[in-house]
C-alpha positions as CSV (number, residue, x, y, z in Angstrom):
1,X,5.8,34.3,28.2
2,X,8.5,32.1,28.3
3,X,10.1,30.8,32.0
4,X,9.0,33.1,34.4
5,X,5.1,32.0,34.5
6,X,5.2,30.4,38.1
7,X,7.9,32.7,39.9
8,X,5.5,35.8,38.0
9,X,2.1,33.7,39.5
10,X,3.9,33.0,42.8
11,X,4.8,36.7,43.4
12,X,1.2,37.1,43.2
13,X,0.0,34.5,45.7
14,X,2.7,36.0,48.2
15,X,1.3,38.9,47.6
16,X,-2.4,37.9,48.8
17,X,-1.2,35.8,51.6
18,X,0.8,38.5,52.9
19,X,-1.8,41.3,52.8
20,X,-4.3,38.7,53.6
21,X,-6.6,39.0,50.7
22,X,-8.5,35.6,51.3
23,X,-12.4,36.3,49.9
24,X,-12.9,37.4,46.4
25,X,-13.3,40.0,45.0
26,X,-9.9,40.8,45.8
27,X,-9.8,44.0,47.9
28,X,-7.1,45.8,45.8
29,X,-7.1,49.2,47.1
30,X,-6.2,46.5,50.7
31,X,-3.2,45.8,48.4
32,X,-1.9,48.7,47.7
33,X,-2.2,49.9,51.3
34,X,-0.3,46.8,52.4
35,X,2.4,47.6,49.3
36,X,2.6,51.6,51.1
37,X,1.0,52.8,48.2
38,X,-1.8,55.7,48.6
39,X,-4.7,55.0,46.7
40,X,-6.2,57.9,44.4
41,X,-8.5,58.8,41.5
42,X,-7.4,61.2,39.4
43,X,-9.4,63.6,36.9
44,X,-7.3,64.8,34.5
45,X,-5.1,61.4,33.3
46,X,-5.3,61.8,29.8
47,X,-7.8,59.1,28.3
48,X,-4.7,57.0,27.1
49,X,-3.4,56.3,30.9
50,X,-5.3,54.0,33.0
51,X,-3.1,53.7,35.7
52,X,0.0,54.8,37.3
53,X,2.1,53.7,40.4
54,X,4.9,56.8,41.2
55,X,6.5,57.7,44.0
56,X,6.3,61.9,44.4
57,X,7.8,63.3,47.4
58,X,8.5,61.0,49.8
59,X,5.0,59.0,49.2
60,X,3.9,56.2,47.2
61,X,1.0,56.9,45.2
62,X,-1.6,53.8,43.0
63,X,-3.4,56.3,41.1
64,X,-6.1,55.3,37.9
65,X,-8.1,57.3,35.9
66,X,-11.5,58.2,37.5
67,X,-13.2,58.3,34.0
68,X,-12.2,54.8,33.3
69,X,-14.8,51.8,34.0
70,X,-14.2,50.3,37.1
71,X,-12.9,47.0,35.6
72,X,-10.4,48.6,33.6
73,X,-9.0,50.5,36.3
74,X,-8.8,47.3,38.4
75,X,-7.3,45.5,35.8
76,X,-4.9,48.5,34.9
77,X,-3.6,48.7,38.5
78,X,-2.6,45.4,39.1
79,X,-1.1,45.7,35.9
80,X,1.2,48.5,37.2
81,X,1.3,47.1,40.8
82,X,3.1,43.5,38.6
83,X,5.6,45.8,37.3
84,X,6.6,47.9,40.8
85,X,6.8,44.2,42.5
86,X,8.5,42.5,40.2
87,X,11.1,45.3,39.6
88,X,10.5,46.2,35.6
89,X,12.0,49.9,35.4
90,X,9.4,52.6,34.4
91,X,10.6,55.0,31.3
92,X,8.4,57.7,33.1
93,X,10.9,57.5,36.6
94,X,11.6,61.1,36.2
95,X,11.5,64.1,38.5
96,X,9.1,66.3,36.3
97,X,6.6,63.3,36.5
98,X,4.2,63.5,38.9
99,X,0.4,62.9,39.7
100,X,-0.3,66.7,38.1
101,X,1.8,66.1,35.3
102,X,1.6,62.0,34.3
103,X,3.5,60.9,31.2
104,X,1.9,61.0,27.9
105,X,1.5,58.3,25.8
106,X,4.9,59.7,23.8
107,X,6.6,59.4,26.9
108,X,6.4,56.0,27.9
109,X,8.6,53.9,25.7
110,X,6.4,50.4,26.1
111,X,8.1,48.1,28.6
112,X,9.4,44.8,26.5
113,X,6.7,42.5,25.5
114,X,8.2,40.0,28.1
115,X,7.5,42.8,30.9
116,X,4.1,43.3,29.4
117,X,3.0,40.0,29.6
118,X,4.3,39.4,32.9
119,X,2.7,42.2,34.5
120,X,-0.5,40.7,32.4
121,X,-0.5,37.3,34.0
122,X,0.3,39.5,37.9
123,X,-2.8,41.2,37.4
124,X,-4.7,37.8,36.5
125,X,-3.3,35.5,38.9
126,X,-3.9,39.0,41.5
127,X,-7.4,39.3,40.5
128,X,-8.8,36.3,39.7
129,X,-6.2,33.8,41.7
130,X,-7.1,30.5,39.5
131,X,-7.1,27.9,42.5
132,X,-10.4,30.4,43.3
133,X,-11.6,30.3,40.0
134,X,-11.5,26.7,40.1
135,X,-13.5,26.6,43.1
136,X,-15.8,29.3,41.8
137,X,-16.3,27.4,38.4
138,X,-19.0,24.6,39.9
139,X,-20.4,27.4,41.8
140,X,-20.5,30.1,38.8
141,X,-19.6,28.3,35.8
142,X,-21.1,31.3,33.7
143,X,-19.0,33.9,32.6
144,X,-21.1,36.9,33.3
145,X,-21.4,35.2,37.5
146,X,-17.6,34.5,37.6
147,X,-16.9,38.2,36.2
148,X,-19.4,39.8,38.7
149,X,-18.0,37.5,41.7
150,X,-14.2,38.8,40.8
151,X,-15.2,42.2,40.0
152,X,-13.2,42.1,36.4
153,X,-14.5,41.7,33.1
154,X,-15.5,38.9,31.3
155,X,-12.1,38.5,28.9
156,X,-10.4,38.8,32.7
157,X,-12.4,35.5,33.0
158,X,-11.9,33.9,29.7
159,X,-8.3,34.7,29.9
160,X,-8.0,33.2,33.2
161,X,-9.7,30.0,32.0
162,X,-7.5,29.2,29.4
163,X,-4.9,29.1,31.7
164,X,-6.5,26.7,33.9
165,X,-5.9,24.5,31.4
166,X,-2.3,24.8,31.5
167,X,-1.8,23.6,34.7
């Protein structure tokens, strides 16, 4: 991802500080609440969506797929959550798309790669905010600890590591 690493990482932090998310794991369902989104499982996603952020009727809904592992779904909404606050447009922002009827896989036209891999690095730097991985790492410098401390999965972890290294 090319230019937009820090504004994408600093949205992120903002984010945090605003809704005051200080301990880890980050309290994301505190996040959407802060953000005015309502935060609900759903049962019948198909298996191919993870997440969705919509607005139906006047309210803002943070919805994931109840059947997904809880990591995923973390993951997958601070994925989507990256894309509402950092303005990407949605291909699925139409009126016969809703909670009861969410887009199939044919219907979302994949965001460019440089949306994808900005609402990526949101997710990471949302989750697992890397000056608290750093302080984590002589505390937890196992992957399996760190994972269970963030309440991701362990490529959340590795993939956050790596880009310790770049700062």
């Amino acid at each position: 991802m090319a230019g937009r690493v820090g504004f994408v990482r600093d949205k992120a932090r903002k984010l945090l500080k605003d809704a005051g998310q200080n301990a880890i794991p980050i309290d994301l369902q505190m996040i959407c609440e802060y953000l005015g989104f309502r935060y609900i499982e759903v049962d019948n996603f198909p298996s191919s969506l993870s997440a969705l952020c919509i607005e139906q009727g006047g309210i803002k809904y943070a919805a994931v797929n109840s059947s997904h592992h809880p990591h995923r779904k973390r993951f997958s909404l601070a994925h989507e959550l990256g894309h509402w606050v950092l303005g990407h447009t949605r291909s699925y922002s139409r009126p016969d798309v809703s909670i009861d009827n969410p887009p199939e896989p044919k219907d979302i036209s994949r965001s460019s790669a440089i949306e994808e891999s900005e609402a990526n690095e949101f997710a990471g730097e949302l989750l697992v905010p890397l000056v608290r991985l750093k302080s984590n790492l002589s505390k937890a410098p196992d992957l399996e600890e760190l994972s269970s401390r963030f309440n991701v999965s362990t490529q959340v972890v590795t993939i956050r590591l790596i880009a310790t290294r770049s700062l």
